[in-house]
PQR file of N, CA, C, O and H, with PARSE charges and radii, in Angstrom:
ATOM      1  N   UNK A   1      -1.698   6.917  -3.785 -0.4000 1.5000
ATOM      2  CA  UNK A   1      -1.393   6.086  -4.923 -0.0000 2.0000
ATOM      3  C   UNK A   1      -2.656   5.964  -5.750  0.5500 1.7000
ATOM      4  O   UNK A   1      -3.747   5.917  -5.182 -0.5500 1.4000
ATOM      5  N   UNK A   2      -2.549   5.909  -7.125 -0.4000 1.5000
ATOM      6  CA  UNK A   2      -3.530   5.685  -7.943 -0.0000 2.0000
ATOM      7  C   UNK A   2      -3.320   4.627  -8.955  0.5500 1.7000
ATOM      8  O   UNK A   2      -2.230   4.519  -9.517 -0.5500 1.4000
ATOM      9  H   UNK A   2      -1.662   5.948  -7.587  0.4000 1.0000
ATOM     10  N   UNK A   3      -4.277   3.871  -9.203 -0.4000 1.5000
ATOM     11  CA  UNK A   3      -4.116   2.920 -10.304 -0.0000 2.0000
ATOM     12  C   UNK A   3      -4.787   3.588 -11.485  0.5500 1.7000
ATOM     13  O   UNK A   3      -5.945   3.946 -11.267 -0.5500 1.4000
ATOM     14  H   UNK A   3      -5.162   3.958  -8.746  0.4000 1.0000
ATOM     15  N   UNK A   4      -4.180   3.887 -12.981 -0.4000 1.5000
ATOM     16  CA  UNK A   4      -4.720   4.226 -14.261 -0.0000 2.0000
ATOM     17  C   UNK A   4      -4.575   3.149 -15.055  0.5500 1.7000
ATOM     18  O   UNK A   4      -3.905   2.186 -14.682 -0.5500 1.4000
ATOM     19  H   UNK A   4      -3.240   3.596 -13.157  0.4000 1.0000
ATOM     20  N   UNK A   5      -5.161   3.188 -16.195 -0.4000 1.5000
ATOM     21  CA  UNK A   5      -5.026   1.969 -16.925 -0.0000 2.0000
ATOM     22  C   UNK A   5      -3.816   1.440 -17.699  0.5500 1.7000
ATOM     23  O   UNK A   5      -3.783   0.264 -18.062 -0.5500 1.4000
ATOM     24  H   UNK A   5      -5.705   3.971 -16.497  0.4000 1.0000
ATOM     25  N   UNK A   6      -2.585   2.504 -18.015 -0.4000 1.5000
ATOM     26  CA  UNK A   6      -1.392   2.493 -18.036 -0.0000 2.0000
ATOM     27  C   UNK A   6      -0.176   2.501 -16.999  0.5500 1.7000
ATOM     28  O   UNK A   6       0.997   2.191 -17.210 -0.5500 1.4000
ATOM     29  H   UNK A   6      -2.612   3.459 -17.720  0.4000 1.0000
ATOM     30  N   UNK A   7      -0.712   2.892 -15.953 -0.4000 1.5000
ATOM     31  CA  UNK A   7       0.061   2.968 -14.828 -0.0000 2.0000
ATOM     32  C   UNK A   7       0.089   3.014 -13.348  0.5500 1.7000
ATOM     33  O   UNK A   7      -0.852   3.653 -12.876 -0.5500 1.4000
ATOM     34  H   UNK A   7      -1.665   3.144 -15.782  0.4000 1.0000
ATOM     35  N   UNK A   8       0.710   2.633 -12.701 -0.4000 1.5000
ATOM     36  CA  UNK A   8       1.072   3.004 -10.860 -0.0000 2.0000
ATOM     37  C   UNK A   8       1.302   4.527 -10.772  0.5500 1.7000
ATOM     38  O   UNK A   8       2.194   4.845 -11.558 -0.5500 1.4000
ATOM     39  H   UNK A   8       1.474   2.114 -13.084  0.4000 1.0000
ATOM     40  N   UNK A   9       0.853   5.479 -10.151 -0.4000 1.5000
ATOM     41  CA  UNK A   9       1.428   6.626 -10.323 -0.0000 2.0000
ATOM     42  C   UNK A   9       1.190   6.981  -8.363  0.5500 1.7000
ATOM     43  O   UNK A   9       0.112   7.198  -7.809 -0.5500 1.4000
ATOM     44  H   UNK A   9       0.129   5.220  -9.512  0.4000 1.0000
ATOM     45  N   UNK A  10       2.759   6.924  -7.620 -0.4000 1.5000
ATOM     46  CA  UNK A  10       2.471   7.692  -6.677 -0.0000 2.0000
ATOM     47  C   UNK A  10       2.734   8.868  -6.189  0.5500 1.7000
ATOM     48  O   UNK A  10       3.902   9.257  -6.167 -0.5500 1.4000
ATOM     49  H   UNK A  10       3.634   6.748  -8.070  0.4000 1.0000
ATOM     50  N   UNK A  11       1.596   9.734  -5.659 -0.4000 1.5000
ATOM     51  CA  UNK A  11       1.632  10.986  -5.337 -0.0000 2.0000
ATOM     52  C   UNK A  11       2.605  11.105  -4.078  0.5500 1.7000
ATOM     53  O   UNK A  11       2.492  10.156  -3.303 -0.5500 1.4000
ATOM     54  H   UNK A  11       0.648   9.418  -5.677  0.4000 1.0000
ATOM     55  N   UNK A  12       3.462  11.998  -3.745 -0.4000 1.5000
ATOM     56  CA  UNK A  12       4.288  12.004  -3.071 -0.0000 2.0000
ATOM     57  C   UNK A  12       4.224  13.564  -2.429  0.5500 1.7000
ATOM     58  O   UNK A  12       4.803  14.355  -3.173 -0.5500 1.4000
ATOM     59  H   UNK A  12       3.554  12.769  -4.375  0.4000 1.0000
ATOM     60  N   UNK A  13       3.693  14.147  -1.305 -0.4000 1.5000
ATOM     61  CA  UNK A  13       3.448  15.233  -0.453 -0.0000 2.0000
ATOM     62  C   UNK A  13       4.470  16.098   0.515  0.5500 1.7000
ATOM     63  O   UNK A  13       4.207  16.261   1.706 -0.5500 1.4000
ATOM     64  H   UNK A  13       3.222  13.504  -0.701  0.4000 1.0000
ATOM     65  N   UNK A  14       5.624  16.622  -0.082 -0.4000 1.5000
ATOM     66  CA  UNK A  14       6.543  17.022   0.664 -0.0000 2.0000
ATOM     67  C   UNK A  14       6.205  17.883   1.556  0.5500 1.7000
ATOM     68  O   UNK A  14       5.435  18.823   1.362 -0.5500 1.4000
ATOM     69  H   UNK A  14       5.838  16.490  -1.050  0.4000 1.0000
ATOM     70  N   UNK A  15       6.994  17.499   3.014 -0.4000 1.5000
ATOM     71  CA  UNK A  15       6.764  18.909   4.083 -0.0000 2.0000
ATOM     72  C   UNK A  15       6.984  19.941   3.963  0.5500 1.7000
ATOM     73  O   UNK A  15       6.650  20.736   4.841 -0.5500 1.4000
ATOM     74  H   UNK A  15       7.619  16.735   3.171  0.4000 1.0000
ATOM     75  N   UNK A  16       7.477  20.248   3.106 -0.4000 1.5000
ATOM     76  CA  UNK A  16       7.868  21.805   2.477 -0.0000 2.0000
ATOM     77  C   UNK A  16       7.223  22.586   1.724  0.5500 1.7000
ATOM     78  O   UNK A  16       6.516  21.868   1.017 -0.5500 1.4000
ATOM     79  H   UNK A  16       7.749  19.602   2.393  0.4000 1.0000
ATOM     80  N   UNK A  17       7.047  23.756   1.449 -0.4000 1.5000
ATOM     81  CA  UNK A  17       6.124  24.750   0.919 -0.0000 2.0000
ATOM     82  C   UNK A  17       6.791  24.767  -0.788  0.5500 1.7000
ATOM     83  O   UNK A  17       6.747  25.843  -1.383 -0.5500 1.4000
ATOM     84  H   UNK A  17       7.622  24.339   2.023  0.4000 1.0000
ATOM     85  N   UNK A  18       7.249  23.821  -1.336 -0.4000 1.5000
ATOM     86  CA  UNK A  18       7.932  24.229  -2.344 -0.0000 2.0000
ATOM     87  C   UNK A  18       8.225  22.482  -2.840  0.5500 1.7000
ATOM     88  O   UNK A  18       7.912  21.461  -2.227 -0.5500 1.4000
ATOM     89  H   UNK A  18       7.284  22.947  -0.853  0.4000 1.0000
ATOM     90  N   UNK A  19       9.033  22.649  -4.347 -0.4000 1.5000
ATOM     91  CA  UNK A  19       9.540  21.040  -4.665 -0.0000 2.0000
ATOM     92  C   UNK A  19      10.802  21.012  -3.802  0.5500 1.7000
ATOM     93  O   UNK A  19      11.623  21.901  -3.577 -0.5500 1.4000
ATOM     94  H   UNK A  19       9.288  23.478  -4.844  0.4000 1.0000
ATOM     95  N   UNK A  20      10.737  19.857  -3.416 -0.4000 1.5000
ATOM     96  CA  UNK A  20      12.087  19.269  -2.442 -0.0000 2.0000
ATOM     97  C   UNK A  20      12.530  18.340  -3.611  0.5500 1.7000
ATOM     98  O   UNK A  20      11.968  17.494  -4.307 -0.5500 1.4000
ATOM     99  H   UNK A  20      10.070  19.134  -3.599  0.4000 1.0000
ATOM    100  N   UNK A  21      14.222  19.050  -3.494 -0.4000 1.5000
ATOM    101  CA  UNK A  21      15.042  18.495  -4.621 -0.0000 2.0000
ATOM    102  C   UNK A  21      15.570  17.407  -4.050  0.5500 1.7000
ATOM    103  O   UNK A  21      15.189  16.343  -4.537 -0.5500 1.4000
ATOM    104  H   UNK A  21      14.678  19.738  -2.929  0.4000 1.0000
ATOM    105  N   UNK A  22      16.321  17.350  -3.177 -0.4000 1.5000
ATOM    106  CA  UNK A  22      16.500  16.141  -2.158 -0.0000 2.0000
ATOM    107  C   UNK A  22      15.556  15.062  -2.562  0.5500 1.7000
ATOM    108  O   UNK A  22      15.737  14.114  -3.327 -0.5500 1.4000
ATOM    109  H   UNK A  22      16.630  18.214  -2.781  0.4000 1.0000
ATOM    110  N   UNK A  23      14.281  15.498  -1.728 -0.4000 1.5000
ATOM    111  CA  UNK A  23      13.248  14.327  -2.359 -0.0000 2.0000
ATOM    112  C   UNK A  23      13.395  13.726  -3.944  0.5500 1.7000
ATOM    113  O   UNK A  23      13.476  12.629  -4.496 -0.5500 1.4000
ATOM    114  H   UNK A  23      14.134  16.269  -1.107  0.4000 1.0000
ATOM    115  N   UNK A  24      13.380  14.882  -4.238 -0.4000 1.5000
ATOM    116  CA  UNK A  24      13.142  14.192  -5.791 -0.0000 2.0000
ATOM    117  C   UNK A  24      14.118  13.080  -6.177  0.5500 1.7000
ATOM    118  O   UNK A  24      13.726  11.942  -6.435 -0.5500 1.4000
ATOM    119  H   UNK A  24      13.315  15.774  -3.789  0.4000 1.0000
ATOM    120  N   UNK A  25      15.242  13.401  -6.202 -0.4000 1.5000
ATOM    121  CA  UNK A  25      16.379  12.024  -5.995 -0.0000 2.0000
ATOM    122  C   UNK A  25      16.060  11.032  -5.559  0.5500 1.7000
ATOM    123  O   UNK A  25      16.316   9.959  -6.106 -0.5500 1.4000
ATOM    124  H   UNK A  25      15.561  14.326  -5.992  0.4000 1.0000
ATOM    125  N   UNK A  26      15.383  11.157  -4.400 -0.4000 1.5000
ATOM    126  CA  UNK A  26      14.694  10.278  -3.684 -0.0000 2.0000
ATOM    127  C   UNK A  26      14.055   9.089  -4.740  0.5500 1.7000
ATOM    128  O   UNK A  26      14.366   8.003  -5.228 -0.5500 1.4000
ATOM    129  H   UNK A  26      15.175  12.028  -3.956  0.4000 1.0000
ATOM    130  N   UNK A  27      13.032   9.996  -4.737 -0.4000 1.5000
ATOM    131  CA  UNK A  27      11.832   9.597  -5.701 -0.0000 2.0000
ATOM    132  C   UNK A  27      12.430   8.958  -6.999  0.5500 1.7000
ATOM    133  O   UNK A  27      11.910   7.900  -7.353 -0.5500 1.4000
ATOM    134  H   UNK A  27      12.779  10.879  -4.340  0.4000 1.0000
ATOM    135  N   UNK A  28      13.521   9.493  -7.805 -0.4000 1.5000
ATOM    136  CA  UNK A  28      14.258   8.947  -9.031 -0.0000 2.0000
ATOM    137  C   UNK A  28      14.776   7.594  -8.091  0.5500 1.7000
ATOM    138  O   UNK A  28      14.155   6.685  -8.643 -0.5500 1.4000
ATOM    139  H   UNK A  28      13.944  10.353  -7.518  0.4000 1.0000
ATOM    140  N   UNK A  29      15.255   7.209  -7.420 -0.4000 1.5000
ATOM    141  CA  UNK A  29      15.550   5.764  -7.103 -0.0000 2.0000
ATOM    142  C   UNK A  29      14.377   4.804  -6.908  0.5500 1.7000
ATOM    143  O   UNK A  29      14.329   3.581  -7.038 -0.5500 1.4000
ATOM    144  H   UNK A  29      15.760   7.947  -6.971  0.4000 1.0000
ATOM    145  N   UNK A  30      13.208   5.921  -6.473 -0.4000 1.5000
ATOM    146  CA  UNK A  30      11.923   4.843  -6.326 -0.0000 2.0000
ATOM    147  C   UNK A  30      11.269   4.569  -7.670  0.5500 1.7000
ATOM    148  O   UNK A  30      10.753   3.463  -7.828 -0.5500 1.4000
ATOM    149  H   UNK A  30      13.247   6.915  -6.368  0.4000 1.0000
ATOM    150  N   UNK A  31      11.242   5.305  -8.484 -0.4000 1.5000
ATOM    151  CA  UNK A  31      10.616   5.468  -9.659 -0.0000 2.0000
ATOM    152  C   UNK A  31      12.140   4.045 -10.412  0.5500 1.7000
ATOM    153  O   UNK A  31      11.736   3.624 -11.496 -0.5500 1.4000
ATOM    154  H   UNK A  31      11.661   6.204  -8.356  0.4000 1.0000
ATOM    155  N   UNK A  32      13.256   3.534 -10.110 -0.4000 1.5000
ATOM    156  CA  UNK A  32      14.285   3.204 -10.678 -0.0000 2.0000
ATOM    157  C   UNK A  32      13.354   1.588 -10.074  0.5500 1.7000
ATOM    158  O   UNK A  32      12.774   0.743 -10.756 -0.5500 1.4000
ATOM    159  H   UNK A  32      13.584   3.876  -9.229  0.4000 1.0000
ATOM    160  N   UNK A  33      13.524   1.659  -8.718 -0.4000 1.5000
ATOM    161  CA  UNK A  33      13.109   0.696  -8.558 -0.0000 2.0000
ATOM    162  C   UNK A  33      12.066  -0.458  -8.485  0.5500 1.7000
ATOM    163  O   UNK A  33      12.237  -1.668  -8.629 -0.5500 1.4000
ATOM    164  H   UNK A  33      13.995   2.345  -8.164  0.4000 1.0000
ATOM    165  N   UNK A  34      10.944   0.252  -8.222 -0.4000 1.5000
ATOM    166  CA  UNK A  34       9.634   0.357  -8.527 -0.0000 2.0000
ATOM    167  C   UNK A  34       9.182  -0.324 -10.441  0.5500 1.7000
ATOM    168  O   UNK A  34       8.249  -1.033 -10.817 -0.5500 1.4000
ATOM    169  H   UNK A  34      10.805   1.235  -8.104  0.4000 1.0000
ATOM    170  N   UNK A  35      10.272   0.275 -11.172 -0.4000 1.5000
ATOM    171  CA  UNK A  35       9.819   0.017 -12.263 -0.0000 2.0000
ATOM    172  C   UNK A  35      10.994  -1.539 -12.876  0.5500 1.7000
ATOM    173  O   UNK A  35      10.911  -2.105 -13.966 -0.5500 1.4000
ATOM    174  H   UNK A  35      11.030   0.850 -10.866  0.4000 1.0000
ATOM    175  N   UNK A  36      11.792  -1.798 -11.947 -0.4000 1.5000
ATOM    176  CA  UNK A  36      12.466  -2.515 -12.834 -0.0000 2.0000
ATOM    177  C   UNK A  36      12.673  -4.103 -11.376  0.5500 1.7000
ATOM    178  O   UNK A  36      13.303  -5.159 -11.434 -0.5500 1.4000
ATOM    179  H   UNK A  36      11.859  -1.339 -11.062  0.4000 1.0000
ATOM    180  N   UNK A  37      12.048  -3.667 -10.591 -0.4000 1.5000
ATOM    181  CA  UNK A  37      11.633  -5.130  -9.027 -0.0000 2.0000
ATOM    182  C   UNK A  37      10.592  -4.795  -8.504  0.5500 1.7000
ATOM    183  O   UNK A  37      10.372  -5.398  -7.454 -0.5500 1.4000
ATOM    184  H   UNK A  37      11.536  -2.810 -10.544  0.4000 1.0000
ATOM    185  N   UNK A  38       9.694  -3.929  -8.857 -0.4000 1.5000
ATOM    186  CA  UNK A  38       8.438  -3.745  -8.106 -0.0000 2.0000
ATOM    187  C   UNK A  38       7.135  -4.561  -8.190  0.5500 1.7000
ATOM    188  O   UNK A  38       6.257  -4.737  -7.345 -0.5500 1.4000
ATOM    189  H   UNK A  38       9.872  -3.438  -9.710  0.4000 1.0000
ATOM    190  N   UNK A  39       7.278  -5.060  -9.606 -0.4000 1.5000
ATOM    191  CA  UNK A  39       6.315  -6.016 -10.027 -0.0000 2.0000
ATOM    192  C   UNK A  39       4.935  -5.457 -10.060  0.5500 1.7000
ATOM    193  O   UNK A  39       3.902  -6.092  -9.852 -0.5500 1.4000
ATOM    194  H   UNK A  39       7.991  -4.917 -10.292  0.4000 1.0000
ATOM    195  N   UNK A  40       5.022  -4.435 -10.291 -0.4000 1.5000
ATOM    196  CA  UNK A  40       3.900  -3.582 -10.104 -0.0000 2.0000
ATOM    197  C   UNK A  40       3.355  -3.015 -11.992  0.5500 1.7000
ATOM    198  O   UNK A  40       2.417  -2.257 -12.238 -0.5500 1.4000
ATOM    199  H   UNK A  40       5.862  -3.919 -10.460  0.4000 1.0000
ATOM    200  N   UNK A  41       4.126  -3.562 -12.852 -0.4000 1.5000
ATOM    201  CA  UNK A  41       3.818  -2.597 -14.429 -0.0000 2.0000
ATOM    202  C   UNK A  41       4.791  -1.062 -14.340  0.5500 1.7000
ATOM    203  O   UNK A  41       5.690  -0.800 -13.541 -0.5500 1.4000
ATOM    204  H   UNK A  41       4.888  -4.178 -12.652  0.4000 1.0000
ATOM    205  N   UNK A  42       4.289  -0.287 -15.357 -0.4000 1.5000
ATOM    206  CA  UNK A  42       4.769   0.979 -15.179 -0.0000 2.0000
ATOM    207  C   UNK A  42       4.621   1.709 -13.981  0.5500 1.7000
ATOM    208  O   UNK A  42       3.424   1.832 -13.723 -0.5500 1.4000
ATOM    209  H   UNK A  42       3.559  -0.500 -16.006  0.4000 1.0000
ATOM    210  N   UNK A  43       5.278   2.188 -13.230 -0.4000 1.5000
ATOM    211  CA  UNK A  43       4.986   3.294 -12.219 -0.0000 2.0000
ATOM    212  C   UNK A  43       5.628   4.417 -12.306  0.5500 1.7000
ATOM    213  O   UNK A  43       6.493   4.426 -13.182 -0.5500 1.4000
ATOM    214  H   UNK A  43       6.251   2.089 -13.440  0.4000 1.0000
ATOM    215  N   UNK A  44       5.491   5.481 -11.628 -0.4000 1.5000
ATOM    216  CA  UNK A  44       6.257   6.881 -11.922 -0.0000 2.0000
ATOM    217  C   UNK A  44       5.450   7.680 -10.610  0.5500 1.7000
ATOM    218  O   UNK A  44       4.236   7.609 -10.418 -0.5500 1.4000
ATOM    219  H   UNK A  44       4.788   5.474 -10.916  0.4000 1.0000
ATOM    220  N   UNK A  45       6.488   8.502  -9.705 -0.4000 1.5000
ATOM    221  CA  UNK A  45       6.067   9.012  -8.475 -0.0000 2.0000
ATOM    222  C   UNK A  45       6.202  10.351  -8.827  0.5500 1.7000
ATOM    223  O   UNK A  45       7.157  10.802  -9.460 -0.5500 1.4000
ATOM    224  H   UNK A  45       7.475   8.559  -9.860  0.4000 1.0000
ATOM    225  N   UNK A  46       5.048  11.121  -8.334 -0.4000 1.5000
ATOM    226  CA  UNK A  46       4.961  12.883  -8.123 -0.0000 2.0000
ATOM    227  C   UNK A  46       4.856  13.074  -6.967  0.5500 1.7000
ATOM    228  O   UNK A  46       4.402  12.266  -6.156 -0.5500 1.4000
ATOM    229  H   UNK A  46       4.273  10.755  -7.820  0.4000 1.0000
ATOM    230  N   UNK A  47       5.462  14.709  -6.623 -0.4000 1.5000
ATOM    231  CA  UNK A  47       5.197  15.528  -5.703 -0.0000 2.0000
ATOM    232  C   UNK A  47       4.379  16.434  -6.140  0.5500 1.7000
ATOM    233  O   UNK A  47       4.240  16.954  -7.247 -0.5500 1.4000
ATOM    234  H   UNK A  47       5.831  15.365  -7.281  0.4000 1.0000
ATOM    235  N   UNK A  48       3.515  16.648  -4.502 -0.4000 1.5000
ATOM    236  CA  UNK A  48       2.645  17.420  -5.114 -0.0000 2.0000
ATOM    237  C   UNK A  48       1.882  18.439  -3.976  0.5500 1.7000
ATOM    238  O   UNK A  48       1.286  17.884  -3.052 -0.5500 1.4000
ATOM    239  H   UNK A  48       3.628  16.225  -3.603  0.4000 1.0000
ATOM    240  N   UNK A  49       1.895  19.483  -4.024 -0.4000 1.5000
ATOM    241  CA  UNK A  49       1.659  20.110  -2.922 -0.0000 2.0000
ATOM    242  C   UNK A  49       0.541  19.750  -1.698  0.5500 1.7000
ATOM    243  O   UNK A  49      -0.645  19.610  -1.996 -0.5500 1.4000
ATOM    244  H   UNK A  49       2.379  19.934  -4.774  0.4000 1.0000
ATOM    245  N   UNK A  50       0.826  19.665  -0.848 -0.4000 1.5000
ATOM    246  CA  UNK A  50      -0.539  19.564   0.128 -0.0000 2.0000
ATOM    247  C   UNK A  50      -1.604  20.117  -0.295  0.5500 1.7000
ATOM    248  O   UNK A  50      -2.552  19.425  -0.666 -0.5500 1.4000
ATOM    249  H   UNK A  50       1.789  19.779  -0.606  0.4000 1.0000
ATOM    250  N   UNK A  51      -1.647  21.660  -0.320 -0.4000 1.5000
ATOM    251  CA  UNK A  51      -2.700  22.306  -0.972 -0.0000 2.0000
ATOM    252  C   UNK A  51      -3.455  21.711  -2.172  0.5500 1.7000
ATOM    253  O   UNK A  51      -4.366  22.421  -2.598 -0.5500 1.4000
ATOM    254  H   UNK A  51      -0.877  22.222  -0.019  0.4000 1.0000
ATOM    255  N   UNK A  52      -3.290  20.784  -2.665 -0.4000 1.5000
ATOM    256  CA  UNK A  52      -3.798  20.739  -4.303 -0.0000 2.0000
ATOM    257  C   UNK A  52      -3.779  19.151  -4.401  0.5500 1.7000
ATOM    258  O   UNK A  52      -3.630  18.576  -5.479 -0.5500 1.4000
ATOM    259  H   UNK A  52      -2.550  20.207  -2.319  0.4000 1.0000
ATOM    260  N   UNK A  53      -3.950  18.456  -3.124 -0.4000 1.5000
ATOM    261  CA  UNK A  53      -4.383  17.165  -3.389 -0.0000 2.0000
ATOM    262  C   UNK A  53      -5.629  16.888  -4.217  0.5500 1.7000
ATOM    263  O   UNK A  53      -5.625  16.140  -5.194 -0.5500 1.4000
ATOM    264  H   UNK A  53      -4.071  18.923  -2.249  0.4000 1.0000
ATOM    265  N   UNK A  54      -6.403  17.361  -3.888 -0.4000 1.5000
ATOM    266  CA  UNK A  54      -8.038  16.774  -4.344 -0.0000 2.0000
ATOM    267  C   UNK A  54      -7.586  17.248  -5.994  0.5500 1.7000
ATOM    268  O   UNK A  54      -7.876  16.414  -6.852 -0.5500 1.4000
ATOM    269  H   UNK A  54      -6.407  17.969  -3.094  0.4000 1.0000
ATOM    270  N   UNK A  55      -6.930  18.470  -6.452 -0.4000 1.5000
ATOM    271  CA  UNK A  55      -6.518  18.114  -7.829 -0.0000 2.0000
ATOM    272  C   UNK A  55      -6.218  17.303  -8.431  0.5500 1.7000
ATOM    273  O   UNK A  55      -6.742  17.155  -9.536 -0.5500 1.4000
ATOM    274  H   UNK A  55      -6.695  19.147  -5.755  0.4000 1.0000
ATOM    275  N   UNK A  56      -5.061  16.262  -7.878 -0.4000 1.5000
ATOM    276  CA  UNK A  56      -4.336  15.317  -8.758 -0.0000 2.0000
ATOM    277  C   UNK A  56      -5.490  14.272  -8.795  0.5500 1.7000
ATOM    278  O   UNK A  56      -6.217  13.870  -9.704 -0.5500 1.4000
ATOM    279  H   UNK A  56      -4.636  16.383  -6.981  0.4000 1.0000
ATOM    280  N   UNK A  57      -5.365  13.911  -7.152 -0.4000 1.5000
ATOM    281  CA  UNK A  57      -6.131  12.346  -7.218 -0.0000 2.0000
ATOM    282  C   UNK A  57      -7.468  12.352  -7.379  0.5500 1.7000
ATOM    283  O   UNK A  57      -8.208  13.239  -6.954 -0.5500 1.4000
ATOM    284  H   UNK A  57      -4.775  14.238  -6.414  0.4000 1.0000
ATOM    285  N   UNK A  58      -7.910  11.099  -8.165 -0.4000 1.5000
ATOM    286  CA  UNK A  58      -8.834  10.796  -8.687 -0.0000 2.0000
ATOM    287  C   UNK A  58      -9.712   9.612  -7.442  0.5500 1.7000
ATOM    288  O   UNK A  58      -9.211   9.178  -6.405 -0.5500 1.4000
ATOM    289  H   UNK A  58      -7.309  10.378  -8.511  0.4000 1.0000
ATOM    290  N   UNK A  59     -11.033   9.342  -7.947 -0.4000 1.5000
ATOM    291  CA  UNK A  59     -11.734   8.959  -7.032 -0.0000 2.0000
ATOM    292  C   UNK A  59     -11.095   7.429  -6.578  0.5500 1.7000
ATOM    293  O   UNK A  59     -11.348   6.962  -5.467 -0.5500 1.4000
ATOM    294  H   UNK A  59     -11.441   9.694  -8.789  0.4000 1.0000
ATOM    295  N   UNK A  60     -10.526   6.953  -7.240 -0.4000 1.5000
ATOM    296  CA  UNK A  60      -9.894   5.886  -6.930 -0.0000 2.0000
ATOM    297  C   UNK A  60      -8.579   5.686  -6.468  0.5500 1.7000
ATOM    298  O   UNK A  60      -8.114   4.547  -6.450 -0.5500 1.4000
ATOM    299  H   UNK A  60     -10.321   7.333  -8.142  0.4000 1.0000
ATOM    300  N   UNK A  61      -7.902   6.692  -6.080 -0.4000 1.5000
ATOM    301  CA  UNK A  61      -6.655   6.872  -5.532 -0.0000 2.0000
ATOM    302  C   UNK A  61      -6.339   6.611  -3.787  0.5500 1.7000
ATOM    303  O   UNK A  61      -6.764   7.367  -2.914 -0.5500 1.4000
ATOM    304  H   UNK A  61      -8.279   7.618  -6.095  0.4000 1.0000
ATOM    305  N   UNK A  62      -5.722   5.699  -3.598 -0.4000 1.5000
ATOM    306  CA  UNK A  62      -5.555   5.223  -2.555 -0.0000 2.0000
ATOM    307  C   UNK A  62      -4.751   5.868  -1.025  0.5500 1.7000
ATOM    308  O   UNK A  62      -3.548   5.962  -1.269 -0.5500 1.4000
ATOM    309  H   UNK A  62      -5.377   5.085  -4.308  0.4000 1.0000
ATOM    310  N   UNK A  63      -4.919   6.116  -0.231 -0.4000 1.5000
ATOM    311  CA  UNK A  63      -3.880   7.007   0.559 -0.0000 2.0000
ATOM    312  C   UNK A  63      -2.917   5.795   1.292  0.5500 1.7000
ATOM    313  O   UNK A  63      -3.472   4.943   1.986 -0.5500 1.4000
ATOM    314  H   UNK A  63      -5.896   6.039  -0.032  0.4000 1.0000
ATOM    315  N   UNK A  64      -1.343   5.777   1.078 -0.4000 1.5000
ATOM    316  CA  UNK A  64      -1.273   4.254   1.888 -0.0000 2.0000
ATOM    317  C   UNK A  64      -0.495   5.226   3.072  0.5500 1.7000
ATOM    318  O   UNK A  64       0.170   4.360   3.641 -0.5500 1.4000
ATOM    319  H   UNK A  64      -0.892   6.469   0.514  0.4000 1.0000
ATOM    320  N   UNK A  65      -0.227   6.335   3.681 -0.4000 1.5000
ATOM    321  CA  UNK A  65       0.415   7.138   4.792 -0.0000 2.0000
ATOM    322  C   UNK A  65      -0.157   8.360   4.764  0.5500 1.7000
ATOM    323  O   UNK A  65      -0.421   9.081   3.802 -0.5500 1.4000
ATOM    324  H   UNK A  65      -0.767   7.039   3.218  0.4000 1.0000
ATOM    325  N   UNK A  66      -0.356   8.549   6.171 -0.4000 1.5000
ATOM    326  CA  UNK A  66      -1.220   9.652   6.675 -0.0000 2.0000
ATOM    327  C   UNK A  66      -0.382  10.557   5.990  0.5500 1.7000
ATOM    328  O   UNK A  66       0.645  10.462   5.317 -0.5500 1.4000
ATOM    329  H   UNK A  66      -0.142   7.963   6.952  0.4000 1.0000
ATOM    330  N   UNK A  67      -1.282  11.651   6.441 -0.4000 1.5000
ATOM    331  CA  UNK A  67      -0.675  13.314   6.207 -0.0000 2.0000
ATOM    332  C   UNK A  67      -0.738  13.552   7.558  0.5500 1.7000
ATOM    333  O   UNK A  67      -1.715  13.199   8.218 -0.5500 1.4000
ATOM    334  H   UNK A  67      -2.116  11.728   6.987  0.4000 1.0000
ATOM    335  N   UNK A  68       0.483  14.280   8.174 -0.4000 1.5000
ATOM    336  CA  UNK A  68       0.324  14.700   9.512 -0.0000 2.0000
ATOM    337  C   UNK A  68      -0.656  15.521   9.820  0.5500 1.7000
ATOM    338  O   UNK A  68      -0.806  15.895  10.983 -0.5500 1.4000
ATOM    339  H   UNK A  68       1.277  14.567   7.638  0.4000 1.0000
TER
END
């Protein structure tokens, strides 16, 4: 998870070598809920490959669940 100055944005790491569409649905109910009872401001969740973490997140990005 990262805090920006516009937003909650959480990174989301599927077990799969690819986008998980499943997930993503997923994620559209969290992104539904998150933004309208989360009490959190704007938020919006990505997937994002294992490989290419240190890309997205920034030095202030929080991990709140391991990676296996």
């Amino acid at each position: 998870m990262q805090v920006r100055s516009n937003k909650v944005i959480v990174f989301i790491v599927p077990k799969s070598e690819q986008y998980d569409f499943e997930l993503g649905g997923l994620q559209a109910d969290l992104d539904v809920m998150l933004n309208t009872s989360g009490a959190i401001g704007y938020a919006e969740t990505r997937q994002i490959p294992a490989w290419e973490i240190e890309r997205f997140l920034g030095s202030n990005a929080v991990q709140i669940y391991p990676l296996e």
